[in-house]
C-alpha positions as CSV (number, residue, x, y, z in Angstrom):
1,X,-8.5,-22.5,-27.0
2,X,-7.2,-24.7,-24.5
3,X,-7.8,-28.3,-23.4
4,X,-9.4,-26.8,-20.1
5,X,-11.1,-23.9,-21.5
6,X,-12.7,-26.3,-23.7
7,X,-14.0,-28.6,-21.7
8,X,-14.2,-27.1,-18.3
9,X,-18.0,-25.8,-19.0
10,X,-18.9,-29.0,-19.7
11,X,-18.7,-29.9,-15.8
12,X,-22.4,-29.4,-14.9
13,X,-24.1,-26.6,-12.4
14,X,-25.3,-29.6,-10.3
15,X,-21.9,-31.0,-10.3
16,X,-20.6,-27.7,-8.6
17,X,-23.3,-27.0,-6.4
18,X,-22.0,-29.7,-4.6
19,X,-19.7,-27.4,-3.8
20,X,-21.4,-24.5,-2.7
21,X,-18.6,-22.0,-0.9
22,X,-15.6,-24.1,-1.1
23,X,-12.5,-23.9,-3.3
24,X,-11.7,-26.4,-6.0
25,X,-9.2,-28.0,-8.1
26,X,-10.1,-29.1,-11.4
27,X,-7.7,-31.6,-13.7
28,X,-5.6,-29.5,-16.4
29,X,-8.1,-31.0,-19.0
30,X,-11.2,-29.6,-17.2
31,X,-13.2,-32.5,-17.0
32,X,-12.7,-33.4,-13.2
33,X,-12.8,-31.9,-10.0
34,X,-9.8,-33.8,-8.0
35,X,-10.3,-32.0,-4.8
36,X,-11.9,-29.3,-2.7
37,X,-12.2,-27.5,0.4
38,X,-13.3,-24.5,2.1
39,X,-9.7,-22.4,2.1
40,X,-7.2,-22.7,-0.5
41,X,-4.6,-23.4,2.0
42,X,-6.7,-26.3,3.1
43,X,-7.1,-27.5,-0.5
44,X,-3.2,-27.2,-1.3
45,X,-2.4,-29.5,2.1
46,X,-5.3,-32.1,0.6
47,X,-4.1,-32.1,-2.6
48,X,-0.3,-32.3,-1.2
49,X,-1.3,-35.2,1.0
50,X,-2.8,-36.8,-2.5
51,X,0.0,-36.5,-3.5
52,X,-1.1,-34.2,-6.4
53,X,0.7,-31.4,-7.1
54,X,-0.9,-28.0,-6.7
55,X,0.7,-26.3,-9.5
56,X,-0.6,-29.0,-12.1
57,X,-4.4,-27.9,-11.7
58,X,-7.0,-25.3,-12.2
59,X,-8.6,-23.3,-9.3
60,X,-12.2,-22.0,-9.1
61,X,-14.3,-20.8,-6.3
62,X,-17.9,-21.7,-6.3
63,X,-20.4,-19.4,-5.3
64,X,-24.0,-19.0,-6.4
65,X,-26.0,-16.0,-5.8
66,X,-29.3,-15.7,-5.7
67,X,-30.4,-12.2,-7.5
68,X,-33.3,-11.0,-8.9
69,X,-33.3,-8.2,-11.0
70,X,-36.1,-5.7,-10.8
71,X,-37.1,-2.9,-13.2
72,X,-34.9,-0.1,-12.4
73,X,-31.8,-2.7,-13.5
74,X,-33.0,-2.9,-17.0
75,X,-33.0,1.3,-17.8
């Protein structure tokens, strides 16, 4: 297992849902969210400007969805 698959759940719920709907860019040992945005393309030129490169991070949408599962789901 990786350095980022290893410690990238660690990054808590409340953490993300600060960033409900936008792209991120997490560090390669996925413990930090450098950067985000609500395109990618926007997230690359912030992350460029940074002076980060793109290529040495991890990317993940964040959504949330509300669902609620009702009795039909569980047959």
């Amino acid at each position: 297992m990786t350095e980022y698959q290893t410690n990238r759940p660690n990054i808590s719920l409340d953490e993300l849902k600060k960033y409900e709907n936008e792209w991120v860019a997490i560090g390669m040992d996925g413990t930090t969210i450098i950067g985000h945005a609500p395109t990618l393309t926007e997230l690359d030129e912030r992350l460029i400007a940074a002076g980060v490169d793109p290529e040495s991070i991890g990317y993940e949408r964040v959504e949330f969805e509300d669902s609620y599962l009702g009795g039909a789901e569980f047959h």
